[in-house]
N, C-alpha and C positions, 0 to 999 in steps of 0.2 A: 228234281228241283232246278227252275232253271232263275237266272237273273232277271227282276221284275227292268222295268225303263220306267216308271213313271218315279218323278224326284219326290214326291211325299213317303216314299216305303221305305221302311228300314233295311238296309243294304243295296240298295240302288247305286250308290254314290261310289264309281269303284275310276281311278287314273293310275297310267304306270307311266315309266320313265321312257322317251325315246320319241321318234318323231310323230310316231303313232297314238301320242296320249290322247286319249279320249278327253270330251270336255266335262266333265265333271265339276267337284266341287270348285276347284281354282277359279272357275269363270263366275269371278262377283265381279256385283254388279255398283259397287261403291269401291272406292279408296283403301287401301289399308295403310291407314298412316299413323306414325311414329312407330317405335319397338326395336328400332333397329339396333339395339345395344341388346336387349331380351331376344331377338334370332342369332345373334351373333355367339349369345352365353347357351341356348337349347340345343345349337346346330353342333357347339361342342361337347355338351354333356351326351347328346344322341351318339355321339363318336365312338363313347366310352363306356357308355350302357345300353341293352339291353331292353328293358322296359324305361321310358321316361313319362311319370304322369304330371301332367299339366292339371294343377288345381286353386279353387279360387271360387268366389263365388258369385252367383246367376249374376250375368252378364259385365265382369272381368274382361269379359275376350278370350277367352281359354279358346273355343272352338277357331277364331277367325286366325290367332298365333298357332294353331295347328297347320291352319289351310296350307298360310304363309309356310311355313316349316317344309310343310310337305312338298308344296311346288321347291321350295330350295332342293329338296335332296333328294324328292323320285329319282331321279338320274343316275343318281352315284347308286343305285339300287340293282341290280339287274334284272329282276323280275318288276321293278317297278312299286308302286304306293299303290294299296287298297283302302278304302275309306268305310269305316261301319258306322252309320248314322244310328245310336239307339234308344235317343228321346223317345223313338213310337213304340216301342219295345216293353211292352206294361208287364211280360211273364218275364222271369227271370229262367226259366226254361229252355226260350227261346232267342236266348242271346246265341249258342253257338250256330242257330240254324240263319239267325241274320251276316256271322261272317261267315260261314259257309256261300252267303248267296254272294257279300260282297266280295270275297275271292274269282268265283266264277266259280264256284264245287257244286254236284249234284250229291245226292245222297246215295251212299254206298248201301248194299244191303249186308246185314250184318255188322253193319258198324253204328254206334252212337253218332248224334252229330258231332259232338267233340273230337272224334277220332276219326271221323270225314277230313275234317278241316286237317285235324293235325299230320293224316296220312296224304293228305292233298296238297298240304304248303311244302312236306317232305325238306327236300333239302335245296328251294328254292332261296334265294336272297331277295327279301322282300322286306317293304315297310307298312305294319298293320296298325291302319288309325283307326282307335276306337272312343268314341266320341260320346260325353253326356254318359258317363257309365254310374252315377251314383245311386240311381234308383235301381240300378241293378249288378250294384259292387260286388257280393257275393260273388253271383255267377261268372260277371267279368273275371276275377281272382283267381277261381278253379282252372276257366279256359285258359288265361293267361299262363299258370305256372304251366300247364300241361304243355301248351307249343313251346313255351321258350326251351322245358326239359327236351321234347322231343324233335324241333326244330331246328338244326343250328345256323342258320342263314339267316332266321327272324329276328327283324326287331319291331317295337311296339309302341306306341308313342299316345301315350290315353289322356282324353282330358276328365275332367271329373270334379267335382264338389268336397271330395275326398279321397284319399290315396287307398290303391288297392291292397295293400299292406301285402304284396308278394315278394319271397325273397331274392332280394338284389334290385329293387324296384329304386328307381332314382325321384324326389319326389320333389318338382319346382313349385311354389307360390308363384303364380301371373301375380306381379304387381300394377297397382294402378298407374293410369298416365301419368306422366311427369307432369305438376299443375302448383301456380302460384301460392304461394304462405299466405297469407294475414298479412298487409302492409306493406306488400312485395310492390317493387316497381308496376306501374299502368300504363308504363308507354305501349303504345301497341305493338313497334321494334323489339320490345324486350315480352313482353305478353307472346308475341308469337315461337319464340322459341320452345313453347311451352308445349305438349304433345297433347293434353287436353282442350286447351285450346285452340289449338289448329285443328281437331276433328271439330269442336261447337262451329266454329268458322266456315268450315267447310260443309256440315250437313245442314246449317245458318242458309246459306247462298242455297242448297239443293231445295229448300223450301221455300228460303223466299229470294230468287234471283238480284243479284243487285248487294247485296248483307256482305260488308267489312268489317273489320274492324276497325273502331276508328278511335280518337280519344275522348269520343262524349261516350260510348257504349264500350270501351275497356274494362274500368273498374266493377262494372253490371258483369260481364263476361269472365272476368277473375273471378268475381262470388260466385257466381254459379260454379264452376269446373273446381272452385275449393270447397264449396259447402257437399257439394256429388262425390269429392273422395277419389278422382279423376275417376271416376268408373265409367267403362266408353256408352253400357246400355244407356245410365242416366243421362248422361250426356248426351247421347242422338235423339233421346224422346225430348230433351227439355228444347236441345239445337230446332225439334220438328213443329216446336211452339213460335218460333221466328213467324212461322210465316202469316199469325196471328195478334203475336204479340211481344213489346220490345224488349230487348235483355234487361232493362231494368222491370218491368212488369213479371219478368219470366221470374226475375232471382225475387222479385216481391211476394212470390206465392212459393218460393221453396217451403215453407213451414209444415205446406200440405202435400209436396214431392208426390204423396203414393195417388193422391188426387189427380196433380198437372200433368205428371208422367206416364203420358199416356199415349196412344196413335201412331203406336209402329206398325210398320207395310201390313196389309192383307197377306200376304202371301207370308209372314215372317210365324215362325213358329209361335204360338199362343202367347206362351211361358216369356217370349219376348216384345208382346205388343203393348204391354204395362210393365209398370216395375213391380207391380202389385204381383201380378201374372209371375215373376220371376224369382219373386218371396214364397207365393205361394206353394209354387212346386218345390222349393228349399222344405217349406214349413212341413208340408205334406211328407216329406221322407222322415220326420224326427220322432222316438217314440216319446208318450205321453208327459215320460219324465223328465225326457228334454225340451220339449215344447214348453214345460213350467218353469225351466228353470230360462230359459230363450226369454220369456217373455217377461220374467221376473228384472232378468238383468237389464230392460230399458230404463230402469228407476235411477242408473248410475249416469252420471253428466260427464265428460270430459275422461273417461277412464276407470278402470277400478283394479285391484288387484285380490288375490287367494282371499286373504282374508277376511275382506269387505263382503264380498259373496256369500261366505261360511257365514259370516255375522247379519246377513243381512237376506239371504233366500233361505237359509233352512228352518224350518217349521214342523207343522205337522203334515204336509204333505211330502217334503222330502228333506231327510234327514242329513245332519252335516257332514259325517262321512263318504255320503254318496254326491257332495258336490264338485272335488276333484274330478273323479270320474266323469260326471255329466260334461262339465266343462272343456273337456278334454276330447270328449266329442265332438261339441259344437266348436270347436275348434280347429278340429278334424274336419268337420262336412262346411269348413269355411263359413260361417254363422257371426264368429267371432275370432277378431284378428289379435295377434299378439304383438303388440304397440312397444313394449320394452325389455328385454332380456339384462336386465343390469341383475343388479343382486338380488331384486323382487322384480318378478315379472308382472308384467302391467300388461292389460286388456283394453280391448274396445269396440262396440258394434260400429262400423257404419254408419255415419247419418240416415242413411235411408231406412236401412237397416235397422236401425231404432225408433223411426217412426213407426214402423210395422208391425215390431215390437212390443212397442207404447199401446198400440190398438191394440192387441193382442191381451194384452193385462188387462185396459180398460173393459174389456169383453167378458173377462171373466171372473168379476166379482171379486178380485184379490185385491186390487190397487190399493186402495186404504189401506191396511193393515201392512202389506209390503213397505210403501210408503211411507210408512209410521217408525216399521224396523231400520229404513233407511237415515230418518233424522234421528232416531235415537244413538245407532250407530255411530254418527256422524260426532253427535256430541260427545262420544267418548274418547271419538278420536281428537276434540280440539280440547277436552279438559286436560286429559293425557298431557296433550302440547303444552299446554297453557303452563301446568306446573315444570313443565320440562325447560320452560322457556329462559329461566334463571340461572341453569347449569352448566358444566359442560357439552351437552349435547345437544345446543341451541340452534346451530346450525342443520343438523340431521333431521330437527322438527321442523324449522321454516321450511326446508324442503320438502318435507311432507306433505307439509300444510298447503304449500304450493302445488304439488302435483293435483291436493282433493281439494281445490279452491273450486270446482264446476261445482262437484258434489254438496260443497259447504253453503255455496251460493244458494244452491236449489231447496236444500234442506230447510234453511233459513226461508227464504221466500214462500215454501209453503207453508211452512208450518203458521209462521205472522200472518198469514191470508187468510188461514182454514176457518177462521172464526167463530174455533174450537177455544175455551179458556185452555185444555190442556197442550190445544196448538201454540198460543201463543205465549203459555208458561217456556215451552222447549225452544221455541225462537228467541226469548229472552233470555235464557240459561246460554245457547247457543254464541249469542252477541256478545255476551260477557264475557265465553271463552275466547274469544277470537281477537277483542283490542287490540292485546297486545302485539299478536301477530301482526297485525294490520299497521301497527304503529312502527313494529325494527322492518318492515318490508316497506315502508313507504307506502300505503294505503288507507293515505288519511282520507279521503272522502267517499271511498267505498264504505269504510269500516263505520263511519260516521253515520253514514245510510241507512245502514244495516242498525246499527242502535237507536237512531232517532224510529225508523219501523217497527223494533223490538219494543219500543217504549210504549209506544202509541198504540198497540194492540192490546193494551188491556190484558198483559199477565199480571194480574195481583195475587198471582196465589205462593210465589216467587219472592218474598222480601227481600233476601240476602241477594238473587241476582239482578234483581232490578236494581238494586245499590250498586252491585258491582258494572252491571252495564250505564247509569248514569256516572259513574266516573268515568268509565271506556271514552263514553259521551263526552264528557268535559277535556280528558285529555287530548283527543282526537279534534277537539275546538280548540281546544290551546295549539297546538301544531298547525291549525290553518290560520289562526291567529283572530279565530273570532272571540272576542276575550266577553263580549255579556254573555252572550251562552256559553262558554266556558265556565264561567263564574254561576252560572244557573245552578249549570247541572250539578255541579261540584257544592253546591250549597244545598239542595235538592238531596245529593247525596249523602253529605255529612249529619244533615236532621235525619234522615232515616235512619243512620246506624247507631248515631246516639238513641233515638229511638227503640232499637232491638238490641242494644247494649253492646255492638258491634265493634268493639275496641281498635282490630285492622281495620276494618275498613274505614272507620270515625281518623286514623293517624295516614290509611291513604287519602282520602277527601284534605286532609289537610296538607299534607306533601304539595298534592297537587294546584292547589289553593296558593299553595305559598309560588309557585312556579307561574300561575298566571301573574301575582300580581309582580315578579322578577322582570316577568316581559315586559313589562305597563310601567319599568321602570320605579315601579314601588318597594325600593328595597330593603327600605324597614319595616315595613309589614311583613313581604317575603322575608323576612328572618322570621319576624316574629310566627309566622305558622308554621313553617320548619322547626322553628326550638318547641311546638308543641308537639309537633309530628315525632321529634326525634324523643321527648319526654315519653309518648306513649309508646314507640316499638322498643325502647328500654323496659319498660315495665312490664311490657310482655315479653323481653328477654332473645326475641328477635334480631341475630346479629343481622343479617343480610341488610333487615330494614333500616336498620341502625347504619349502616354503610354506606346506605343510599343516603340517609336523613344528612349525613356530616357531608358527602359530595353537593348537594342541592346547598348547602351552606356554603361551602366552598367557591362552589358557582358565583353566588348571590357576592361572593367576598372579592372575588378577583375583578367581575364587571365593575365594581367599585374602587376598582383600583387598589386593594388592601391582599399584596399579592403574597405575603408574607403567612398572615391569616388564613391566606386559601390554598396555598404551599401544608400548613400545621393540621388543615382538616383532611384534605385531600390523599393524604401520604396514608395516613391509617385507614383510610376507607378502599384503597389502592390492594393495600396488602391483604385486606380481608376478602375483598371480588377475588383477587387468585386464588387467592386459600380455598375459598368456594367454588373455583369455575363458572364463574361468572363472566362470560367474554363482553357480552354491553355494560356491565359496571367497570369492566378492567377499562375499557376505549375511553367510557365517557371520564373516570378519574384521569387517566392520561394525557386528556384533552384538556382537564382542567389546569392538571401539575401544569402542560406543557405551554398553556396559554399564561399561566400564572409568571412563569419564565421568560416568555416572550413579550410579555408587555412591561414584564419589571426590568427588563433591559439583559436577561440573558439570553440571547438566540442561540447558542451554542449548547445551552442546555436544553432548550427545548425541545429542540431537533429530533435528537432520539428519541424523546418521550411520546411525538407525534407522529414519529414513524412505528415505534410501536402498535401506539395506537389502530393509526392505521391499518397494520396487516394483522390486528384481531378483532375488527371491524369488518375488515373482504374476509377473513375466515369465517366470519359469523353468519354474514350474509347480512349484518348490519346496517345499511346504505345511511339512516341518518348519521351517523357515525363515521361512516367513511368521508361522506362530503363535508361534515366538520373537520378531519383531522386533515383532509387536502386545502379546503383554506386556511387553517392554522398555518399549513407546513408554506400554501403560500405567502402568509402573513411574514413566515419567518426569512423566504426567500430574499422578499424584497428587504427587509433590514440586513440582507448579507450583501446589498447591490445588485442580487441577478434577478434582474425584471424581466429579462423572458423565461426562464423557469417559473417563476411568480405566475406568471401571465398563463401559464400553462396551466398550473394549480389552481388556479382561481376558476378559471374557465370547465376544470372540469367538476368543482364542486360547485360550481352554479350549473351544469349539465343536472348532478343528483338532485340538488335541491328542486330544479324546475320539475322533475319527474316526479317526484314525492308530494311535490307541491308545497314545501316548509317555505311559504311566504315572507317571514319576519328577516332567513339567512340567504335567501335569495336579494333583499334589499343588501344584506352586509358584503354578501359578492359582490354585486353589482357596485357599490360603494369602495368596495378593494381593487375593485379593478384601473377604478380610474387611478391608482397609483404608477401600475404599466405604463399607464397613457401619460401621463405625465411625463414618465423616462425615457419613453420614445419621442418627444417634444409633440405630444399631441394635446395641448391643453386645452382646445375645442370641444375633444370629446369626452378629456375629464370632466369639464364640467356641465357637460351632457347627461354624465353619468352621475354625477351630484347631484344633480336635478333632479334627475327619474327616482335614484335612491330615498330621497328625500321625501318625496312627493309620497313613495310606496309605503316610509314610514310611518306621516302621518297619517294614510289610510288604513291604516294595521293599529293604531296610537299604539306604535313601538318606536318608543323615541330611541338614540345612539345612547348605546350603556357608556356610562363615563371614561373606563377603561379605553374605548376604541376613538373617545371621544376627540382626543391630543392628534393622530392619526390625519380624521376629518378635517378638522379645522385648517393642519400644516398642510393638508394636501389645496385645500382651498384658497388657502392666501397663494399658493403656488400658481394654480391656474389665473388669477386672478392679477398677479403680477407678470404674467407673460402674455397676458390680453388686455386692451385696454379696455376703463370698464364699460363702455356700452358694449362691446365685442361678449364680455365675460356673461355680461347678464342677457345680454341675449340670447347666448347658448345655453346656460344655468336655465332661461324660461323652457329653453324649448324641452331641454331635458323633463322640467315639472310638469308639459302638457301630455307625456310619452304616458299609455297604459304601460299594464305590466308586460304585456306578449311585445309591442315593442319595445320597451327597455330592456327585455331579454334578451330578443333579437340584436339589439345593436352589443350590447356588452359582450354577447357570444362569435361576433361577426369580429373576424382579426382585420385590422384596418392596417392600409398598408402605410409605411413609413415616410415621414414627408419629405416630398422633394428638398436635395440642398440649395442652398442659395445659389444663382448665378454667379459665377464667377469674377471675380472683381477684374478692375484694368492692370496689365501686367504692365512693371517700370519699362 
């Protein structure tokens, strides 16, 4: 057996350490850039072990963090680094006669190949790279233990798709390049720090000479390197598309990755001249029942965990005890990554990866019905929430809910498309669990989306949730402050349930009903559908609702100034949300006590009660909540004199409110603010900011609730006496010309302090 020379053969590829290294694999013919923190972390784990396997999956870079590795440390070797290439290696047989040849070993007679090798490394100190070993893991596994047992100068450095599970085997994930988030800076100074993008950059230029990065083709060049997952294969085939077409074209056809990604070197092994090519030989190693379950799990968006899988791939073809296992494999042969290790482990393919996937499903007659398991799924897990959503464990479910926000999105969007009645029954069932969420996360026009789509597909076979999602509907308009369709929906609603005799839901339509016309400044009306609303969750014996019904009064009591009345409703409805664990009924009663306090002239009582508030709001994950109880507590600052405190508080509950998009208290920040301004002697841009406020009210017809109304007025005649009046109104106009995105901007932008007067003439 003698060593072949031509570099296509398995075991060809052999270098040692010293001046005489042969040129072998180290001499590439491209860059190997970034890793320098991952050779630094191998070079020490190789120190300390034994076997170390580099795994990960088709085109990671496993092989090229080998090369690297290896030119690092041939040296300190003394027999030097052999290299066993065994991609080409299809028998599993014939793995030890491939490190045999890349040793330099002939075949003994009398001896196995195994026991060639291992009587031929003897008691040499050498480094055995064996490379691309998962299509033929086994064998690799037996060879391996046998030299390390018999060898002791050896060590072993394997890449692989999955670990050879031998003992004492040290086992790295190659993680991807270092590469920009969602939203992350687009300077190209700060882009290039990036290790993914410095290779698109660089194999960019090697196709099309001439290719920077610059600040028109940054944010193109971020999408890309974040939608690939830094993975360096995708990224040199998409970089090889430069020299064709521009980075915003390239990231324009990501959707179809296994498509674009294509036209690596002639001479580059198959499996890496598409991604397709790179999947395929992944797919081709998996048996039947991991292929189903691979291709099952592209139906998941944004992640999944244990449970979702069991509820959502097992059927009749595989059964739910045997999805741990499956998973656990593809897990193993790098297929699928493990995204979270907290108290539930959380999962993820690969965007490309799941394109692949997706074809894969679509290929095999399953999609529907997987599909189907998936939004049913889905629905249980946001009914689940939904009733969860009133208790103590409010927070645990938002966060749920957030994590399967891909999943809920997608479930929903199919389902309203499929133009199926029993599709769009489950998209409307779906919509109605999820308002609420959408409403304590600040997702009012997502959520709105999703119901007004829910509606308009035509589920009528759904009564009771199509009531419940035209209220979703209404509320979620009442929060953007669109008050006709709020009042639609909500009317819409309430005939249905009278209707079907619907008692809850007839006393929620009217709750809600009474809360639009609060906003609209109609606050004898809003009593009067509150006192019916609270008549009927009486009758049904409903404390919870009954709790809510006396707060919603309360409310309606104190904008009116009747702080006493909303102090007597407030207080029992207070005590009941704790008694219940209820963290968004305890916030919103303590926002009410604490406002009720604050505008009746106590600040000192207040205080506590909106700091309360407060921190079971950020407990909750409540945001509308938190951003009322920070302008409360601003509210209350500046009646203690401290306007930059105030100013602080004000600014950052106009931060939530802008993000949420609560329209109606965005104008009240914006309107609070200029009381700051005023204390700093900026009466310019108080009434700048009266203007804008102003303006945003009557665009909302959300006039000043009388309550805040003493406030407005003192702060007006203030600006108004510290300018004279052409000065005052012509600031006040320009404020009313401001939209919303700039009266936001300016109320948020801290303006600095005005210069003092010149100095007068000294006696």
């Amino acid at each position: 057996m003698t060593p072949p020379n031509r570099a296509g053969e398995a075991g060809a590829r052999t270098w040692a350490g010293g001046e005489d290294r042969p040129e072998g694999p180290s001499l590439q013919l491209t860059s190997f850039v970034g890793r320098g923190r991952e050779l630094g972390k191998i070079e020490d784990l190789l120190g300390r072990a034994r076997l170390l396997t580099l795994t990960g999956p088709g085109g990671c870079g496993k092989t090229r963090l080998a090369l690297a590795l290896g030119d690092r440390v041939a040296g300190s070797f003394a027999d030097g680094a052999r290299w066993t290439w065994l991609a080409p290696v299809s028998d599993p047989g014939l793995v030890p006669e491939a490190v045999a040849r890349a040793v330099g070993l002939h075949e003994t007679p009398g001896l196995s190949p195994s026991e060639t090798v291992a009587e031929g490394v003897g008691e040499r100190e050498l480094l055995l790279v064996l490379d691309n070993c998962e299509h033929v893991v086994d064998s690799c596994a037996v060879l391996a233990d046998l030299l390390l047992r018999s060898c002791p100068g050896l060590k072993i450095l394997a890449t692989s798709r999955e670990a050879l599970e031998v003992a004492g085997e040290v086992v790295w994930p190659v993680p991807p390049l270092s590469r920009p988030a969602a939203g992350a800076d687009e300077d190209p100074g700060v882009l290039s720090r990036y290790e993914a993008v410095r290779l698109f950059v660089e194999r960019a230029a090697t196709s099309a000479p001439g290719f920077s990065l610059t600040e028109e083709n940054s944010p193109a060049v971020a999408g890309i390197c974040g939608r690939l997952d830094g993975l360096p294969l995708a990224i040199e085939l998409a970089a090889a598309r430069a020299r064709v077409l521009s980075p915003a074209q390239i990231s324009a056809r990501l959707d179809d990755a296994l498509g674009l990604l294509t036209g690596g070197g002639r001479t580059a092994p198959s499996r890496h001249r598409t991604l397709r090519g790179a999947l395929d030989w992944s797919h081709g190693l998996l048996s039947e029942d991991e292929q189903a379950l691979f291709r099952m799990l592209s139906v998941f968006v944004g992640g999944f965990e244990l449970g979702a899988v069991e509820g959502v791939c097992a059927g009749d073809e595989l059964g739910a005890n045997e999805i741990l296992g499956l998973l656990s494999r593809l897990v193993d042969k790098s297929l699928v990554a493990v995204s979270d290790r907290g108290e539930e482990a959380r999962y993820r393919l690969l965007v490309t990866v799941r394109q692949y996937a997706t074809e894969k499903l679509a290929a095999s007659g399953e999609e529907e019905v997987v599909r189907r398991r998936h939004a049913a799924f889905f629905l249980d897990v946001a009914r689940d929430a939904d009733a969860a959503l009133k208790g103590p464990g409010q927070e645990r479910w938002l966060d749920r809910l957030e994590k399967e926000l891909g999943n809920l999105r997608d479930a929903m969007r199919r389902s309203v498309e499929s133009g199926r009645p029993e599709g769009a029954d489950l998209g409307l069932r779906l919509a109605g669990a999820l308002w609420r969420f959408c409403y304590l996360r600040g997702y009012y026009g997502q959520g709105r989306a999703w119901l007004e789509a829910a509606l308009a597909s035509g589920g009528d076979g759904a009564p009771e949730a199509k009531a419940e999602a035209l209220v979703g509907a209404g509320v979620l308009a009442l929060l953007e402050c669109d008050y006709v369709v709020a009042e639609e929906r909500l009317r819409e609603a309430l005939a249905l349930c009278r209707a079907l005799g619907d008692g809850r839901g007839e006393a929620s339509a009217l709750q809600m009903l009474g809360s639009v016309a609060r906003e609209r400044g109609r606050y004898g009306r809003a009593e009067a559908y509150h006192e019916e609303s609270l008549a009927l969750w009486r009758g049904l014996g409903d404390e919870h609702e009954v709790a809510r019904s006396l707060n919603y009064l309360g409310f309606v009591a104190w904008l009116q100034g009747r702080y006493g009345r909303a102090t007597d409703l407030c207080g029992p409805s207070l005590a009941t949300f704790r008694r219940l664990g209820d963290p968004e009924g305890v916030t919103w009663a303590l926002i009410n006590l604490g406002s009720a306090a604050l505008y009746g002239g106590e600040p000192g009582r207040a205080e506590p009660l909106l700091e309360e508030g407060l921190l079971t709001a950020r407990q909750a994950g409540y945001r509308e909540g938190v951003a009322w109880c920070l302008g409360q507590l601003g509210a209350a600052a500046r009646r203690y004199g401290d306007h930059a405190g105030a100013e602080g508080l004000l600014r950052e509950a106009l931060r939530v409110h802008r993000e949420i998009g609560d329209r109606w208290r965005i104008a009240s920040a914006i309107e609070n603010l200029a009381g700051p301004a005023l204390a700093r002697g900026l009466p310019e841009r108080a009434a700048r900011l009266f203007g804008a406020a102003g303006t945003l009210r009557r665009q909302l017809s959300a006039p000043i609730p009388p309550a805040e109304r003493a406030d407005r007025d003192a702060g007006l005649r203030a600006a108004r006496a510290d300018l004279d009046e052409a000065r005052f109104e012509r600031e006040l106009a320009a404020g009313r010309a401001m939209g919303l995105e700039e009266a936001t901007t300016l109320a948020m932008r801290h303006a600095p302090d005005p210069s003092p007067p010149p100095p007068g003439p000294t006696a």
